[in-house]
C-alpha positions as CSV (number, residue, x, y, z in Angstrom):
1,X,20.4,22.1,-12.5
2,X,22.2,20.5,-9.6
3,X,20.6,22.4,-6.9
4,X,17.6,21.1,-8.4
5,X,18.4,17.7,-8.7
6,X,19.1,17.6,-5.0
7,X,16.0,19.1,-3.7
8,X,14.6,16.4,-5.8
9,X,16.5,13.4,-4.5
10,X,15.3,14.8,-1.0
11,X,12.2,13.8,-2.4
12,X,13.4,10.7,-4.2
13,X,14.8,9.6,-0.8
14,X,11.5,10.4,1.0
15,X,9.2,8.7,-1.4
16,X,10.6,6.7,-3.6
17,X,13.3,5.0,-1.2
18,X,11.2,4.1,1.5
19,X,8.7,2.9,-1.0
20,X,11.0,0.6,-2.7
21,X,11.9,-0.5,1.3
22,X,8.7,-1.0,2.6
23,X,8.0,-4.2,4.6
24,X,12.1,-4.8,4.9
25,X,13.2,-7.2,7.1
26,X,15.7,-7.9,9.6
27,X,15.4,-6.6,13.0
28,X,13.9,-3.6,14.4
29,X,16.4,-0.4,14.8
30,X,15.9,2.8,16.7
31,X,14.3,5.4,15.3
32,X,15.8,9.0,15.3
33,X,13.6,11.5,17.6
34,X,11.1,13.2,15.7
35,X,8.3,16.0,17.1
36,X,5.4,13.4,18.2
37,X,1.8,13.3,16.3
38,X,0.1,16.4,17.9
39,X,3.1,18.2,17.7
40,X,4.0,17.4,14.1
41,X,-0.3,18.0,13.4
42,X,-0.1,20.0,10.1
43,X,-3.0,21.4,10.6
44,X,-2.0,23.2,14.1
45,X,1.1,24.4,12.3
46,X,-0.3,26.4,9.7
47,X,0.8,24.0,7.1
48,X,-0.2,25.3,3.7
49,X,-3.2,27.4,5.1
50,X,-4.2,30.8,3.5
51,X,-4.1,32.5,-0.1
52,X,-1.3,32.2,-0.1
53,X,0.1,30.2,2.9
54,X,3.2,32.4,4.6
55,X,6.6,31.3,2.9
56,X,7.8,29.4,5.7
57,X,4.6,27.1,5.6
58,X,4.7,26.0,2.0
59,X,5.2,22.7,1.1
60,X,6.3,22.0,-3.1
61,X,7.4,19.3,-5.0
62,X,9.9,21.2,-7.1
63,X,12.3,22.2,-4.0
64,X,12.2,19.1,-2.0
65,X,10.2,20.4,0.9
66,X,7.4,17.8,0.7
67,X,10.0,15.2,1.4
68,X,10.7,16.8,4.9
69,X,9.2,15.2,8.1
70,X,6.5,16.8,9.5
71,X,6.0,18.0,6.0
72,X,4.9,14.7,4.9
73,X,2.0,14.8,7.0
74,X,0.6,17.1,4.5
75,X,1.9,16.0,1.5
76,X,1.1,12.6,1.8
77,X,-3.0,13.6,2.3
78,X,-2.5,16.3,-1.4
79,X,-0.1,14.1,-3.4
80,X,-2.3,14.7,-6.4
81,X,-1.5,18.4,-6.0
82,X,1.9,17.7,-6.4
83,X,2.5,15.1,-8.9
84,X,1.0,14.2,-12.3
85,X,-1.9,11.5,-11.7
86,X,-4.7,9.7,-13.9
87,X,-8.0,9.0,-12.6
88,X,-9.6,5.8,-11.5
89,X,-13.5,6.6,-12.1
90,X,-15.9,5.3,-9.1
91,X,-18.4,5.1,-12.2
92,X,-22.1,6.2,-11.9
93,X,-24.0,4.5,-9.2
94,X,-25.0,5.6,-6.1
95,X,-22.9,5.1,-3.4
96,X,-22.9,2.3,-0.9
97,X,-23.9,3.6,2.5
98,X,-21.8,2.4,5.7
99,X,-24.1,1.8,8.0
100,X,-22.5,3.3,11.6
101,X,-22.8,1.2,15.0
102,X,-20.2,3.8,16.9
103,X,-18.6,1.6,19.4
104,X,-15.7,3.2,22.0
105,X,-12.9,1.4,20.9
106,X,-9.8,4.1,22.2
107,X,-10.0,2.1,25.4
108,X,-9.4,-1.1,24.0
109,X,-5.9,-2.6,25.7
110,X,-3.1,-3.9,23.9
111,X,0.7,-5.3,25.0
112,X,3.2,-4.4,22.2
113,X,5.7,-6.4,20.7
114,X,8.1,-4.7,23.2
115,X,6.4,-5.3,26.2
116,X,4.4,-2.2,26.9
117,X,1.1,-1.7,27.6
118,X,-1.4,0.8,26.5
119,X,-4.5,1.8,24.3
120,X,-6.2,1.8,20.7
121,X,-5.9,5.3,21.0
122,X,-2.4,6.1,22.2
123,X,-1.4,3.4,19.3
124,X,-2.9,5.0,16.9
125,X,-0.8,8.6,18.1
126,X,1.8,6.6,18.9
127,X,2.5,5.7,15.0
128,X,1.3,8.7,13.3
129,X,-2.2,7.6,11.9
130,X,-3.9,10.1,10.0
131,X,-7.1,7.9,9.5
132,X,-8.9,4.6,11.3
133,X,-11.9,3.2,10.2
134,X,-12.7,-0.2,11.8
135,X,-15.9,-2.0,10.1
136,X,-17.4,-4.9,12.1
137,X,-19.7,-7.2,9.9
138,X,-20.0,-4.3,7.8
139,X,-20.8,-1.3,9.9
140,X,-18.8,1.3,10.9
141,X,-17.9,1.1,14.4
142,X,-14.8,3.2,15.3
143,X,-13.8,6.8,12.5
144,X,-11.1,9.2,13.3
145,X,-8.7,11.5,11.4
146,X,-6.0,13.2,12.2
147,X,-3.3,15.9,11.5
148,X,-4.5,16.6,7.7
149,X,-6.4,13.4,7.1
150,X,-10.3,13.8,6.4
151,X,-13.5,11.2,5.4
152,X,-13.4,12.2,1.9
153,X,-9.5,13.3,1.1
154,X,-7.4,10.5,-0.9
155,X,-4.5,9.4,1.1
156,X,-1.5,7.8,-0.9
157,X,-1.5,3.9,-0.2
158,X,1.8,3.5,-1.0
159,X,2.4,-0.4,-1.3
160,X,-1.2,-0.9,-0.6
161,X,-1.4,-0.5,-4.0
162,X,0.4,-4.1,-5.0
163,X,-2.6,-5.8,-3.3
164,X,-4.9,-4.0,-5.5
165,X,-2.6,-5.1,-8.8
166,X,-2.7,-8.5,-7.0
167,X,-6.2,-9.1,-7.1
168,X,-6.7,-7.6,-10.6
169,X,-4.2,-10.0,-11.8
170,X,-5.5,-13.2,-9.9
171,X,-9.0,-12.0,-11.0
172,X,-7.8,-12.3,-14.6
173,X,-6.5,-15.8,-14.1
174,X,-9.4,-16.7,-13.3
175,X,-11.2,-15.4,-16.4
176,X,-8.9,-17.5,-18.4
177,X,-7.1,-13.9,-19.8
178,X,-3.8,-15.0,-17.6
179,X,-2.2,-17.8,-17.5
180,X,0.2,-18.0,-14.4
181,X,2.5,-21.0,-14.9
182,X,3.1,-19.0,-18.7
183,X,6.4,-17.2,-19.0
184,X,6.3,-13.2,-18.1
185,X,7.7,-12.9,-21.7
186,X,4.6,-14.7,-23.3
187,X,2.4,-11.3,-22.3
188,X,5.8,-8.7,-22.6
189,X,8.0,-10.1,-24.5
190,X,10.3,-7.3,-24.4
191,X,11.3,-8.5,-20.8
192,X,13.0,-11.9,-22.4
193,X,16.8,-10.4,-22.0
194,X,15.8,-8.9,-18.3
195,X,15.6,-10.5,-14.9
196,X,11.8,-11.7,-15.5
197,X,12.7,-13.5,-18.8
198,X,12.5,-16.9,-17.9
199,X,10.6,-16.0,-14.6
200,X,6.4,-17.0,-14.6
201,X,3.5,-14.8,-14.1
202,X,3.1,-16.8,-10.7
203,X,6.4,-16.0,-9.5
204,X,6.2,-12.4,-10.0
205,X,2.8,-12.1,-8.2
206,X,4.4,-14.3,-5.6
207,X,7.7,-11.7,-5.4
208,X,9.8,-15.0,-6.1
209,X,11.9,-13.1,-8.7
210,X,15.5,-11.8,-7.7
211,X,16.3,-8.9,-10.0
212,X,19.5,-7.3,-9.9
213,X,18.2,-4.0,-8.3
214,X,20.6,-1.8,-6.2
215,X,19.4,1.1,-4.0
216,X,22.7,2.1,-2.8
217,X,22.7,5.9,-2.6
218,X,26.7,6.4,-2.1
219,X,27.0,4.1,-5.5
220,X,26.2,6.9,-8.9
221,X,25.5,3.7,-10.9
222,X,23.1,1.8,-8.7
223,X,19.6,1.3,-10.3
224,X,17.8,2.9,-8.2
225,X,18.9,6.6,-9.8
226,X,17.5,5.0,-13.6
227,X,14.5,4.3,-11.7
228,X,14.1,7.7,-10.3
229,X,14.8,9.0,-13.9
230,X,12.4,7.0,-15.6
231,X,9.6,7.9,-13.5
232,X,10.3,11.1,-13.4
233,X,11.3,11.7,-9.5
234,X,14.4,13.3,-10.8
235,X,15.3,15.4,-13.7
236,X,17.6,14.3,-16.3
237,X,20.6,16.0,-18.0
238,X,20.9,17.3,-21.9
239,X,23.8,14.1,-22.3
240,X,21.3,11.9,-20.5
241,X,21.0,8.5,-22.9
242,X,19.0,6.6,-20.4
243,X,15.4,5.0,-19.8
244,X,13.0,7.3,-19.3
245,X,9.9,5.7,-18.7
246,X,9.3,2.7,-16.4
247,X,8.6,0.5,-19.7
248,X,11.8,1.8,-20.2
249,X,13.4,1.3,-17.3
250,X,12.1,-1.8,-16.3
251,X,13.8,-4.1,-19.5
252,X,17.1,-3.4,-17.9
253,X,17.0,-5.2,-15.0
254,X,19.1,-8.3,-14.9
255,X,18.6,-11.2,-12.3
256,X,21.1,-12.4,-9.3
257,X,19.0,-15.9,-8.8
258,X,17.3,-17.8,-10.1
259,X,13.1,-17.0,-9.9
260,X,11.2,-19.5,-7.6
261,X,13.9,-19.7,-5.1
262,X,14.0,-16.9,-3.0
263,X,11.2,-13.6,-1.5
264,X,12.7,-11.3,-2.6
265,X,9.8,-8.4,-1.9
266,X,10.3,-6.0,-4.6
267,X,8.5,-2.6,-6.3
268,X,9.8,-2.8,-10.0
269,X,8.5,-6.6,-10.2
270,X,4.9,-5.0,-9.4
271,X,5.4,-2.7,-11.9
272,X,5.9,-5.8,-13.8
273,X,3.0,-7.5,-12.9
274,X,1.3,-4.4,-13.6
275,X,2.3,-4.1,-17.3
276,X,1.0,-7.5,-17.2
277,X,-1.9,-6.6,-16.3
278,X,-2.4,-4.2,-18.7
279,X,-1.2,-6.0,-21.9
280,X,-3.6,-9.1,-21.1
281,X,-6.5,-6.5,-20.8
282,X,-5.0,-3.9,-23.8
283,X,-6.0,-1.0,-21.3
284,X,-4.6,1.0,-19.1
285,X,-4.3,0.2,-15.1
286,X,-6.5,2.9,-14.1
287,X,-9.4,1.6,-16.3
288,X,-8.8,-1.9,-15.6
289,X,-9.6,-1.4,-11.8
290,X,-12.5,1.3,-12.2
291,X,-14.1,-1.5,-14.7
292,X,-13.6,-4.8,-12.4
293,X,-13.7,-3.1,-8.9
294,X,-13.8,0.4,-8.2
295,X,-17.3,1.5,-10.7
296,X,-19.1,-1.3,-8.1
297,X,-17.9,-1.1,-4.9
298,X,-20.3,2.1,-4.4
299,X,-17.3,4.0,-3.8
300,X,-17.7,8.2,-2.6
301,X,-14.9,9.4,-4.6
302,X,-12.9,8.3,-7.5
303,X,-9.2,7.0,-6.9
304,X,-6.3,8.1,-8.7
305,X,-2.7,6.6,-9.5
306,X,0.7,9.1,-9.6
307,X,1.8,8.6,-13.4
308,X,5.2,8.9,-15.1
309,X,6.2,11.7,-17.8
310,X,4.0,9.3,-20.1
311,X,1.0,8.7,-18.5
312,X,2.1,5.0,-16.7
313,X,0.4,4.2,-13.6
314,X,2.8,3.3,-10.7
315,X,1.5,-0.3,-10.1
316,X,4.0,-0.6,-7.1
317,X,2.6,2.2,-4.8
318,X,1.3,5.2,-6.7
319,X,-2.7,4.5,-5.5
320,X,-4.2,7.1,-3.6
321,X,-7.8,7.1,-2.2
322,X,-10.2,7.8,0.6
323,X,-10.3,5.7,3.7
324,X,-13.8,5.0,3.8
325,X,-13.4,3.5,0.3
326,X,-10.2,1.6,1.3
327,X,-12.8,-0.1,4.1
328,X,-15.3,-0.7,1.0
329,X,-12.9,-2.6,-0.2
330,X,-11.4,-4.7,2.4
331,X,-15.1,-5.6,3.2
332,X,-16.1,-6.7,-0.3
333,X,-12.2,-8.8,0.3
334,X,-14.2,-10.3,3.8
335,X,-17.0,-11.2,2.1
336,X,-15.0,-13.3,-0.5
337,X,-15.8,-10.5,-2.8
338,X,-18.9,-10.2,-2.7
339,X,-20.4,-6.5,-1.8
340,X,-23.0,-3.7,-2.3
341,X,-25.2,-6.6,-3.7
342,X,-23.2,-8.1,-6.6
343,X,-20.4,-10.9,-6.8
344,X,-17.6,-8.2,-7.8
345,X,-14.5,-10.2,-7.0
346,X,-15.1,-14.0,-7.8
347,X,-14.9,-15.9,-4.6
348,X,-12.2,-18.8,-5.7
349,X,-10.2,-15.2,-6.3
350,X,-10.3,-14.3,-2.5
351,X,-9.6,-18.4,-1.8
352,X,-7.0,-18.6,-4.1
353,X,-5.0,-15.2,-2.6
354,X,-5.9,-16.1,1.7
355,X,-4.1,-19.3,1.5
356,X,-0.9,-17.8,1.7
357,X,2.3,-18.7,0.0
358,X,5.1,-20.7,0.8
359,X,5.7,-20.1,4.0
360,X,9.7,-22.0,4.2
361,X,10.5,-19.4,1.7
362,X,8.7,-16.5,3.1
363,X,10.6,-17.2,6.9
364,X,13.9,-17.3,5.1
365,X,13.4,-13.8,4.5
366,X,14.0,-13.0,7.9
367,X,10.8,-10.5,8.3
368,X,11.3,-10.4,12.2
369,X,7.6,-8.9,13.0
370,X,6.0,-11.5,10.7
371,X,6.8,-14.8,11.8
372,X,4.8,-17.6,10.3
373,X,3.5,-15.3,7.7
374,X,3.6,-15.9,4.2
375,X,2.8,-13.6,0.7
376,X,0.0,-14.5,-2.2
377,X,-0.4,-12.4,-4.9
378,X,1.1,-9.0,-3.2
379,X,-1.1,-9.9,0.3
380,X,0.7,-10.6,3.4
381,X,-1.0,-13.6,5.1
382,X,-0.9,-14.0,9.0
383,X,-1.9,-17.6,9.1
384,X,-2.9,-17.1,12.2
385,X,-6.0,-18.6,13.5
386,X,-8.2,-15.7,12.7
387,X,-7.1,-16.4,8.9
388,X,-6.4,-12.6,9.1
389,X,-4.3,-11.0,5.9
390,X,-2.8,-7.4,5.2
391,X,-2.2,-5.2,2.8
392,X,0.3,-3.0,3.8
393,X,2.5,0.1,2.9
394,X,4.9,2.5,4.0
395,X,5.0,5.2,6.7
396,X,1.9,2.5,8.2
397,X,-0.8,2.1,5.6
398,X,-2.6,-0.7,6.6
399,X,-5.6,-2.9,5.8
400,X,-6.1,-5.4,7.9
401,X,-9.1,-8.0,7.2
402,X,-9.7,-10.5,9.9
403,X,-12.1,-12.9,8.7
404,X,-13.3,-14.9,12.3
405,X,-13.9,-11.7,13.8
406,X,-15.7,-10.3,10.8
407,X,-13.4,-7.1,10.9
408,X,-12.0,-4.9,8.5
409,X,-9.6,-2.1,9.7
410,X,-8.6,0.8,7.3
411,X,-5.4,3.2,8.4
412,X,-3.4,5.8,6.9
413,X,-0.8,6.9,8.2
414,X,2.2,9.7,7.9
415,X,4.9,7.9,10.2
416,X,8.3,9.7,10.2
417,X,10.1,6.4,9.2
418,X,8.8,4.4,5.9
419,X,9.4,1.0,7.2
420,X,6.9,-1.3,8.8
421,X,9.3,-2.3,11.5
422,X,9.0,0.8,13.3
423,X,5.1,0.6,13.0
424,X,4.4,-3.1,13.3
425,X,5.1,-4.3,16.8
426,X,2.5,-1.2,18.2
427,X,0.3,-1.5,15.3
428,X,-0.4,-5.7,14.6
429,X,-1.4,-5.9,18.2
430,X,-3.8,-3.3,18.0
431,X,-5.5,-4.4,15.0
432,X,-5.5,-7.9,16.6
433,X,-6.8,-6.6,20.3
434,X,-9.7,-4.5,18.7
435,X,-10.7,-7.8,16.6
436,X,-10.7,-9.6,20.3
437,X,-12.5,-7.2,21.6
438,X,-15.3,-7.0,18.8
439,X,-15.5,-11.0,19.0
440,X,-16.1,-10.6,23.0
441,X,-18.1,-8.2,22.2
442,X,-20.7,-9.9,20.1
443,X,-20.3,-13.2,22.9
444,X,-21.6,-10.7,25.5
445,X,-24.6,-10.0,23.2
446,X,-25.2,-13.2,22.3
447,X,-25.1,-14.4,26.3
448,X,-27.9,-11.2,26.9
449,X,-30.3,-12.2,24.1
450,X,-29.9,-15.9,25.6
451,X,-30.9,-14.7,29.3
């Protein structure tokens, strides 16, 4: 039993950690040395290949291995084939064609946050991407995969997936079925004794809610092992008296501030919003976004989220889909939700979520690659003067909507280190020097149809 729960923290520490860390702030460190993306390409390592694959190239849940960097750059393209999962239907309409205006955008120069100078290209190697697809006013102008990525294979989204539960939840407000000044506890009562008992609906989709959470790995009694437990990352002994589910889990928290005061950017209070979400609506997550986005958004596959022992949907990053239906989705976002010929995301929705937050508390976080930034309804908002917002997770998922330029960019991503530090200051100016270069782009056809 404890061999096996260490092979499983491996994966706890690989998955779950970093996921709970994404987007951290404070300064940028140095990463440790790690193979680079062609040589780390699971694909040209033999990675799970052949019936069966050779022992040395199998990656498993069960004995930690699809923890392990360059591992990950399988495992995070076939989660579903390692963990449980429940099914977001794409419904039965036909799917939305992406009409393609290919445009060379490898090329395209950028300066990163560090000084240096180079391509869209060596970026997009230079941070792992397993994925790109960059829509300009809704075609499909720059597609590439890598390592084990592929058009049609669901990548997990990681804390992409909060901006999903975001815009469920603000779409709900605006039905009337949420009220967000109301107390969490007036839609989960069983919260009242936690952290998020005398917290709102608003400041929970605004991460303005300080629980008591601890993801200290040299402390035994720090939360983040209950977590792990309750959501099944980690197995749990005969003598074992504590939660195990996140419903659970998540009733134990207790707060260290007090709610509206501080970010404090945090995975169990999307889980929160997520139970929300699902006790305003009495169904489950899954059904809720198949119903209100995914059934309309002529999506080619189905969606899926990784599920605990019972069947609960990881609101804070357990989303996994493909990357052309990521883009569908960041478009129908651009068009202030309104895509493949129906209004499928109210337009005061998208209003409501791309004016940002409160950007005094948001810089006191100290996010040092997001200055001026601010957080709505689990979207980070640039304010910059493109009016450009994010959803974003670990290891680089990214999608990056820039409104002026008309531009959505879709990326996934398998980056050795979870946090957005080490992908940010390569990978904001790229997504902003492609959105440049599109918007020059259309000038110079404008000036030829004028001549």
């Amino acid at each position: 039993m404890r061999r096996i729960e260490t092979a499983r923290a491996g994966l706890l520490l690989a998955f779950v950690w970093p996921l709970l860390q994404c987007n951290c702030a404070g300064a940028q460190t140095s990463a440790p040395a790690f193979p680079d993306a062609k040589q780390s390409d699971p694909q040209a390592n033999g990675l799970m290949q052949g019936f069966p694959p050779p022992p040395d190239k199998i990656v498993r849940f069960s004995d930690g291995s699809a923890s392990k960097f360059p591992a990950t750059r399988w495992s995070m393209n076939h989660l579903r084939e390692l963990m449980p999962s429940a099914d977001v239907s794409r419904g039965e309409g036909p799917v939305a064609v992406l009409p393609r205006e290919e445009r060379d955008l490898g090329g395209v120069k950028l300066t990163t946050m560090d000084g240096a100078t180079m391509n869209f290209e060596e970026a997009l190697q230079k941070t792992y991407a397993d994925g790109i697809v960059v829509l300009h006013k809704g075609k499909v102008v720059y597609e590439r995969y890598f390592g084990a990525g592929a058009p049609l294979r669901p990548h997990t989204a990681f804390s992409l997936t909060k901006s999903f539960v975001g815009t469920l939840a603000t779409m709900l407000i605006f039905e009337g079925k949420l009220d967000p000044a109301a107390p969490i506890t007036k839609y989960v009562p069983e919260l009242q004794s936690s952290a998020y008992g005398d917290a709102t609906v608003r400041q929970a989709l605004d991460m303005l809610v300080n629980a008591k959470y601890s993801e200290n790995y040299a402390d035994p009694s720090a939360e983040i092992w209950n977590y792990s437990r309750a959501g099944g990352w980690l197995p749990v002994r005969p003598d074992y008296t504590g939660p195990r589910t996140y419903y659970d889990f998540l009733v134990t928290l207790q707060k260290q501030g007090e709610p509206g005061e501080t970010f404090a950017y945090n995975t169990v209070t999307a889980e929160v919003v997520a139970w929300i979400v699902k006790r305003a609506t009495g169904q489950k997550l899954a059904d809720v976004l198949s119903e209100k986005i995914w059934s309309k958004i002529g999506a080619e596959k189905g969606a899926y989220f990784i599920v605990d022992s019972v069947g609960t949907e990881s609101g804070g990053g357990g989303l996994a889909m493909s990357l052309r239906d990521l883009a569908r989705f960041g478009e129908t976002m651009r068009n202030k939700g309104q895509y493949n010929g129906q209004q499928i995301i109210p337009a005061p929705v998208v209003e409501d979520i791309t004016k940002g937050g409160d950007r005094a508390i948001f810089g006191k976080a100290g996010y040092k690659t997001l200055p001026g930034w601010s957080y709505r309804a689990f979207w980070w908002v640039t304010n910059n003067a493109h009016g450009a917002y994010m959803g974003r997770g670990i290891h680089g998922q990214s999608l990056y909507i820039d409104p002026q330029a008309e531009t959505v960019i879709a990326r996934y991503a398998s980056h050795p280190v979870a946090g957005n530090p080490f992908n940010d200051p390569i990978t904001l100016p790229a997504y902003a020097a492609v959105a440049d270069e599109l918007m020059r782009d259309d000038t110079r056809a404008d000036n030829r149809d004028a001549k």
